[in-house]
VOLODO-622719 format. One line per 5 residues: for each residue z, x, y of C-alpha. Coordinates in steps of 0.02 Angstrom, whole numbers, plus 32768, in hexadecimal, padded with zeros to 4 digits. Each point is the difference from the previous one (the first is absolute). Layout:
N
Z/X/Y; ...
END
This chain:
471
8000/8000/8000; 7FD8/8040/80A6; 8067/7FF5/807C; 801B/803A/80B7; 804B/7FF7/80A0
7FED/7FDF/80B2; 8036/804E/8093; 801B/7F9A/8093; 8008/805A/80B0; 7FBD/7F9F/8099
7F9E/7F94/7F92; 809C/7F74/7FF0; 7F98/7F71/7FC4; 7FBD/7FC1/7F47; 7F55/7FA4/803B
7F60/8088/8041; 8055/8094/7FC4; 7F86/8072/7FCF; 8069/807C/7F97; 8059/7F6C/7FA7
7F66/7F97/7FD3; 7FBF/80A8/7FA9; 8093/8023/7FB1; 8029/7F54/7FC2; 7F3E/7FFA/7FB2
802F/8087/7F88; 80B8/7FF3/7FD0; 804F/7F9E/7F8A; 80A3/8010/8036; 8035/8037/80A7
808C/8028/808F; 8014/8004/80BA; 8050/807C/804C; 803A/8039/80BB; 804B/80AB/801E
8075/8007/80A0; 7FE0/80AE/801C; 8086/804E/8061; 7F88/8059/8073; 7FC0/7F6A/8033
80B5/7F9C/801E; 808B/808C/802B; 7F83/8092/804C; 7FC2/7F7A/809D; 7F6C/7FE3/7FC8
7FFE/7F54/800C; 8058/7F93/808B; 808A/7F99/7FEF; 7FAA/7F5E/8032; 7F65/8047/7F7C
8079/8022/7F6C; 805C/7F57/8020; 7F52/7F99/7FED; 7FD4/8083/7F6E; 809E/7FBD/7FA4
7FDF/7F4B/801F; 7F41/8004/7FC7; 8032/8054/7F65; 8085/7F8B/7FE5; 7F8A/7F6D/800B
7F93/806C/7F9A; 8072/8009/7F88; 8016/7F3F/7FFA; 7F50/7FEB/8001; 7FFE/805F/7F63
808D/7FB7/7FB7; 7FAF/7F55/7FEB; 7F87/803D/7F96; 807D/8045/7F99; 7FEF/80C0/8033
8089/805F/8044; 7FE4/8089/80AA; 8035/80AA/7FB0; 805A/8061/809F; 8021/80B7/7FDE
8045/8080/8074; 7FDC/80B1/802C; 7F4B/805E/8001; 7F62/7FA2/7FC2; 7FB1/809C/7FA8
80A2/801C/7FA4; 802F/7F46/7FCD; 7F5A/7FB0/7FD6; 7FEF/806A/7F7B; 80A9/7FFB/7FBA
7FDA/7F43/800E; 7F54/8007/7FA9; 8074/806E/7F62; 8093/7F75/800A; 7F6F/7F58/7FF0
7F8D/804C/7F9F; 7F78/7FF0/8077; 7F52/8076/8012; 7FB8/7FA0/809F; 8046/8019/80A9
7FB1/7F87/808F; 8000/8023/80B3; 7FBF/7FEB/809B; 7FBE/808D/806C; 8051/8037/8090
7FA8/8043/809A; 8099/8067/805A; 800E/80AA/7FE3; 80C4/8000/7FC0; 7FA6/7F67/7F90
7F7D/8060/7FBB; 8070/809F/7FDA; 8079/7F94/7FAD; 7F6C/7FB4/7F8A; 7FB8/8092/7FE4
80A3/8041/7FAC; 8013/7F52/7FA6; 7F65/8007/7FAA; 8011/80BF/7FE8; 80B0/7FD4/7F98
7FAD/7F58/7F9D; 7F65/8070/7FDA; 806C/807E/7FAF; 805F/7F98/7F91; 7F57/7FA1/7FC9
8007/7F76/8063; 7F7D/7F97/8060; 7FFF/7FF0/80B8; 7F94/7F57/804B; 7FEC/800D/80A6
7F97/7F87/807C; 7FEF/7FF4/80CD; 805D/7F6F/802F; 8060/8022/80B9; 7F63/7FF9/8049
7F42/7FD8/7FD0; 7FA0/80A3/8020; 8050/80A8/7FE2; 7FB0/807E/8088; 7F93/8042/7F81
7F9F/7F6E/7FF7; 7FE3/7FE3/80C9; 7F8C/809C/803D; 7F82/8020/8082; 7F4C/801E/7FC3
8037/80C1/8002; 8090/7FD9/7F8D; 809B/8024/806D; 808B/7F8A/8030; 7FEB/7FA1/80A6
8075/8027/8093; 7FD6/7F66/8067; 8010/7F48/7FBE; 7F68/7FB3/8039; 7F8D/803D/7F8D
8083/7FFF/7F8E; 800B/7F46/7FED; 7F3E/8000/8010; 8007/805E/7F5B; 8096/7FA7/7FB8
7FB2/7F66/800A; 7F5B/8031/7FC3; 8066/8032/7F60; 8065/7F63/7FF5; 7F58/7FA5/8011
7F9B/806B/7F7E; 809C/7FE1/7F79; 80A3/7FA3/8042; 8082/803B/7FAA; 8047/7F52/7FE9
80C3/7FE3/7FB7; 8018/8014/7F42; 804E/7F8F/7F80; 8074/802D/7FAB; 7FFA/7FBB/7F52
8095/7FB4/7F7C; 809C/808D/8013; 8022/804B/7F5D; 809E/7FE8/7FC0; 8099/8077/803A
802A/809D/7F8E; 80A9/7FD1/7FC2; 80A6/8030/8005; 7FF5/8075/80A8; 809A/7FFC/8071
7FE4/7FE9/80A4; 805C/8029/80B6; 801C/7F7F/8076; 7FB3/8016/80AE; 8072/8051/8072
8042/7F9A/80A6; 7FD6/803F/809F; 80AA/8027/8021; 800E/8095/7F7E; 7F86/8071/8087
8067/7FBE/807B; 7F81/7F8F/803E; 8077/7F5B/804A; 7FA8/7F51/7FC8; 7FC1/7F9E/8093
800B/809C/808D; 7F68/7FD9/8012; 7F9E/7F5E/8004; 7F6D/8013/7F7C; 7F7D/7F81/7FA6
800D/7FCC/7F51; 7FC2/8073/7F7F; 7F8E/7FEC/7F7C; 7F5F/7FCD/7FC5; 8014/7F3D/8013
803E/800A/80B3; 7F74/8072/802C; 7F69/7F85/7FBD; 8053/7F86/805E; 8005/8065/80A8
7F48/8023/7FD4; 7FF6/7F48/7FF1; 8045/7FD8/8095; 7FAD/806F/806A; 7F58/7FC4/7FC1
8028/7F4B/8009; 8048/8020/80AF; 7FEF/808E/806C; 7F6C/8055/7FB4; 7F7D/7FA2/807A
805B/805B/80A7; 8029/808B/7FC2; 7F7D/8068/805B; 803C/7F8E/8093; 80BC/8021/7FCC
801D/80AE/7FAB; 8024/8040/80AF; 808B/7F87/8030; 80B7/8037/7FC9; 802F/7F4D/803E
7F94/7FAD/7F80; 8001/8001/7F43; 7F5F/802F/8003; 7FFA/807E/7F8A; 7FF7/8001/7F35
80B7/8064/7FE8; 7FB2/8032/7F47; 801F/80C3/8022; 80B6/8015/7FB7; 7FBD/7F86/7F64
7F57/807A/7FF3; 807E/80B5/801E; 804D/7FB9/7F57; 7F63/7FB7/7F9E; 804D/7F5B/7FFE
7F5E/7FD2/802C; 7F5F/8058/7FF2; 7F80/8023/8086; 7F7A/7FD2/7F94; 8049/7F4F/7FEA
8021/7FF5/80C1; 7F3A/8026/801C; 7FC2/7F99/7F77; 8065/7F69/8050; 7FC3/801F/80AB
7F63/8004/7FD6; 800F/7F5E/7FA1; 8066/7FB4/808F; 7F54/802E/8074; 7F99/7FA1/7F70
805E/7F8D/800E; 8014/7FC8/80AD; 7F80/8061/8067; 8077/7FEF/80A9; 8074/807D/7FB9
7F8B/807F/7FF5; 8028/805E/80AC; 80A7/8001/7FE0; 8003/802B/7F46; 7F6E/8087/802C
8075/8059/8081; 809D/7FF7/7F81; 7F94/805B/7F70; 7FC9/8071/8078; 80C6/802E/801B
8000/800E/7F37; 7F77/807D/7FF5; 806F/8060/8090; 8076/8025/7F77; 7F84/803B/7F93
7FB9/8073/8080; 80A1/8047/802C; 802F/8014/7F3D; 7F48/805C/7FDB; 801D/8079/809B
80BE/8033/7FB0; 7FAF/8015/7F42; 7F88/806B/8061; 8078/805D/807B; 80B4/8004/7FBB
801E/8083/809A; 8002/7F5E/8071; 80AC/7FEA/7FB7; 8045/808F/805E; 7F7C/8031/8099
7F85/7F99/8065; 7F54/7FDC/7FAE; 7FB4/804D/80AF; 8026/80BC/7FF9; 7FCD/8026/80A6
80AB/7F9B/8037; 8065/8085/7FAB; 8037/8050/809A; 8034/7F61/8049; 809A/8014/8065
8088/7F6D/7FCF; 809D/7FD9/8056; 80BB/801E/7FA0; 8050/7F7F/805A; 80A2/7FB5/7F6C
803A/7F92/809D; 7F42/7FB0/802A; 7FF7/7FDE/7F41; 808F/7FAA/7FD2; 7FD3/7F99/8080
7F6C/7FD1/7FC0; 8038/7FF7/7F56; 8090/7F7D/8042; 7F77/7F9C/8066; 805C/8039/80A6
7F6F/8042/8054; 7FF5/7F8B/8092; 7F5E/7FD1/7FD4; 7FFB/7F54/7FB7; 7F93/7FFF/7F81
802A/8098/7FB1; 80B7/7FD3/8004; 7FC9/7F63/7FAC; 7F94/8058/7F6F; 8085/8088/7FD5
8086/7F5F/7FF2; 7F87/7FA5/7F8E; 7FF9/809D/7F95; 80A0/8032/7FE0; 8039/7F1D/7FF1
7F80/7FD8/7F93; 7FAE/80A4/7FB5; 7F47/7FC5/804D; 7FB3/801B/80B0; 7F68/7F94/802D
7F62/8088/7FED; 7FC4/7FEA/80BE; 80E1/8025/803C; 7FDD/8097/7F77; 7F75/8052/806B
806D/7FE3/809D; 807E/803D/7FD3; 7FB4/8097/7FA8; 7F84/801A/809D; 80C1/7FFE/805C
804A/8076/7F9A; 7F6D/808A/8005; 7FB7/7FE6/80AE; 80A1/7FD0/8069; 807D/804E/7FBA
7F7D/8099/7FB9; 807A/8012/7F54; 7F8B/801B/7F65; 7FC7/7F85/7FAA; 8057/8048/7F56
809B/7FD4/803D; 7FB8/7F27/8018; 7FC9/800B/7F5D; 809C/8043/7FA6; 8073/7F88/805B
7F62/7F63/7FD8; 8014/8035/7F4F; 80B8/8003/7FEC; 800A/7F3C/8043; 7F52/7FB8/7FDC
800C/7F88/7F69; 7F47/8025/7FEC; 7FFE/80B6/8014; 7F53/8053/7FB8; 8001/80C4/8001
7F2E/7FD5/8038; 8016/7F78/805F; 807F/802E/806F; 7FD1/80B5/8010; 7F3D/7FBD/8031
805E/7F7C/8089; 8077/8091/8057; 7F68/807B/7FF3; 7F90/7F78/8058; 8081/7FDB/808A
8026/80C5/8029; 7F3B/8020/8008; 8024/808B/7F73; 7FAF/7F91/7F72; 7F56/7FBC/7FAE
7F99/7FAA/8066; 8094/8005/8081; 803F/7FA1/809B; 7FA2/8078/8086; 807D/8059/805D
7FD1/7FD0/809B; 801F/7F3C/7FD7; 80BD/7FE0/8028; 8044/7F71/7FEA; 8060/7FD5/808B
80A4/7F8D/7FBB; 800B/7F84/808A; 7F4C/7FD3/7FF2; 8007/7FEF/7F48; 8084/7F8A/7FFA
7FC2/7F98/808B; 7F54/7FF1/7FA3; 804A/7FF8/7F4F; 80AA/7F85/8031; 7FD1/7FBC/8087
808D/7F7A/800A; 808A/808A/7FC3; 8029/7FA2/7F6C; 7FF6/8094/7F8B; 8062/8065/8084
8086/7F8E/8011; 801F/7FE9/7F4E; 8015/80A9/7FF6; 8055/801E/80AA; 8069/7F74/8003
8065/8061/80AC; 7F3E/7FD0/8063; 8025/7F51/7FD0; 8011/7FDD/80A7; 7F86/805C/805F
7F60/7F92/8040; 7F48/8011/7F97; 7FB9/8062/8079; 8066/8086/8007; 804C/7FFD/7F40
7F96/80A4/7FD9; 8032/804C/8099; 80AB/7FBB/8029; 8034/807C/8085; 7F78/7F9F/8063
806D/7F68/7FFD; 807D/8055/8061; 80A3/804F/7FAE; 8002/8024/7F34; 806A/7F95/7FA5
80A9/8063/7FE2; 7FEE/803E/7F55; 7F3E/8023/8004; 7FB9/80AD/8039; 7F8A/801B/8084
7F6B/806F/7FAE; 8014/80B8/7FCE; 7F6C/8049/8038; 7F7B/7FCD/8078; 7F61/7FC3/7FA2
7F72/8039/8089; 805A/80AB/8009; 8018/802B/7F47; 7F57/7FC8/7FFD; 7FC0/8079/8047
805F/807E/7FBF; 7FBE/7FBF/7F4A; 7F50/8024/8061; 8024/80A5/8009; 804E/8039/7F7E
7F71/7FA0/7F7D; 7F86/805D/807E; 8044/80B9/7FEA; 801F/7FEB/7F35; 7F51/7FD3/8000
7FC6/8093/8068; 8073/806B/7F8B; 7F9A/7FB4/7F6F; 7F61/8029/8034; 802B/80AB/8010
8045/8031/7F59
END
């Protein structure tokens, strides 16, 4: 009897699972299994808010599992040392996986399948967090694109010529017997506190509904709406796709149906897939680069002269910059562990060009409290805003905070959600309140002078470029 296991990682979901579907079509008996690699959960690695949702989608996993009469195997320590052991223990030849893209990801695979190979095992691995690996999006001369426009021309072309539609998975197997099991661990034993923060419900059922809703409601504004913090405008999928709950293929396929469907969506639907091929942009340009991870894309901004200002970040990382909207965004984050995408380029654009700190420094403190924290997809977003990416914000376009949340929240509502001490201040001066008059007592007037950093930002961009082109 054959039999095998899989390995669940950010693939947290039973239906269009690549690695699962193959592995169930050749076993006759068969585990799941999810490591909690320490690495991953004591070294920092992974947020609070981000482990937290982890734990509940494996949890629902698990119960999703359960009903068909399989139990979630949950092991601790090192993949590459207790898969194996685990393969010896079930009697098991087949290991199933999906492939991971990151580079800690790939190095830990690597060893995985290095350690099943040697003890005569099987490894069946399948691209599943995304559609196309890097390898299959070129340009005619066979490298990797650095600018998404042709990019998605490509993309699609691919989709067109063979969509990669989601699999089915066929009748589970029955469970290898008599395995013991651990439970999964509460949040509480990494000293993560349940309910610090505000997140959504876990797990594959509440993210087809989310999908659901946002295609039943929201979908036909969104290219109207994905701007507006003070709308829920947007699809709120990304800590659901981080995880697998869902997959991306099922998210296109249903778009694309929901267009079919009822043509009037199609603008709307059309700008949201856009935002999903985004992600696979940013995820092709970090298989390609894994040096974005520590240094900008753009060498020539190398020599780019930051700021080490502790005071001017803390304030920004406490949304008590004096500038509403950015205030507003960093509260969001660290209340909820999500920032509306448009308040994420603000505040990034904030941090880099106002302040001048570098933009390593966003994206470690993003990743720590972002529920949907992607090593590509946030590292592609800070890169953008700090003009040191792929196909980057150009330098010269600031965005100035006041004018951003007068266009993007008009009214203030998002502000004073956030900012509940501007409560009181009138519309037309809630992302400028100094304007009204005197601050409110316990809110800050702004830390540095926008048109003057500005320019500063000028400069500085200006000279590492000059430095560039020299070397």
């Amino acid at each position: 009897m054959t039999r095998g296991l899989h390995w669940f990682r950010n693939d947290l979901r039973l239906s269009d699972n690549s690695a699962l579907a193959a592995l169930v079509e050749r076993a006759e008996a068969w585990l799941p299994v999810f490591v909690l690699d320490p690495r991953m959960l004591e070294g920092g690695s992974s947020g609070g808010p981000r482990t937290r949702f982890l734990l509940d989608c494996l949890s629902r996993l698990a119960s999703d599992l359960e009903k068909r009469g399989v139990p979630l195997l949950v092991r601790h320590g090192r993949p590459e040392q207790v898969l194996p052991k685990l393969l010896t223990e079930t009697g098991a030849r087949l290991l199933s996986f999906n492939r991971a893209l990151t580079p800690f990801g790939r190095r830990r695979d690597a060893a995985v399948a290095l350690a099943v190979g040697k003890m005569g095992g099987e490894v069946i691995e399948r691209l599943d967090h995304v559609v196309f690996a890097a390898s299959e999006i070129r340009t005619q001369k066979g490298s990797a694109y650095s600018v998404y426009s042709p990019y998605r021309k490509t993309w699609w072309r691919r989709w067109w010529e063979a969509p990669r539609l989601p699999v089915r998975l066929g009748a589970l197997p029955p469970p290898i017997p008599d395995v013991p099991f651990d439970r999964i661990p509460d949040p509480r034993e990494f000293g993560l506190e349940a309910g610090a923060v505000a997140l959504p419900v876990g797990g594959e059922a509440a993210a087809r509904q989310r999908l659901e809703q946002f295609l039943s409601v929201a979908a036909g504004r969104y290219h109207e709406d994905r701007d507006r913090p003070d709308r829920d405008g947007t699809s709120r999928l990304s800590p659901y796709l981080r995880f697998g709950a869902i997959s991306v293929r099922e998210c296109i396929a249903r778009g694309e149906e929901a267009i079919v469907a009822e043509p009037a969506l199609e603008s709307g639907v059309a700008k949201w897939l856009d935002e999903l091929l985004w992600r696979e942009f940013y995820s092709s340009i970090l298989e390609e680069n894994p040096r974005v991870l520590r240094g900008n894309y753009r060498s020539e901004y190398d020599s780019l002269v930051w700021n080490d200002d502790p005071a001017a970040f803390e304030a920004w990382c406490e949304g008590r910059t004096g500038y509403p909207i950015v205030d507003a965004g960093m509260r969001q984050l660290r209340e909820t562990g999500w920032m509306h995408n448009r308040v994420r380029m603000i505040v990034a654009s904030f941090l880099t060009k106002d302040l001048l700190i570098d933009w390593r420094e966003g994206e470690r403190f993003f990743f720590e409290h972002l529920v949907d924290g992607d090593p590509a997809s946030n590292n592609g977003g800070w890169q953008w805003a700090a003009s040191t990416g792929t196909d980057p914000q150009p330098y010269f376009r600031i965005f100035n905070p006041i004018a951003q949340g007068r266009r993007w929240d008009p009214r203030g509502d998002y502000v004073r959600r956030w900012v509940p001490e501007l409560q009181n201040v009138p519309t037309a001066q809630i992302h400028a309140p100094w304007e009204a008059g005197k601050l409110p007592a316990d809110y800050p007037a702004p830390i540095v002078d926008h048109a003057e950093r500005r320019e500063i930002a000028l400069e500085r961009f200006e000279d590492a470029r000059r430095a560039g082109a020299k070397s």
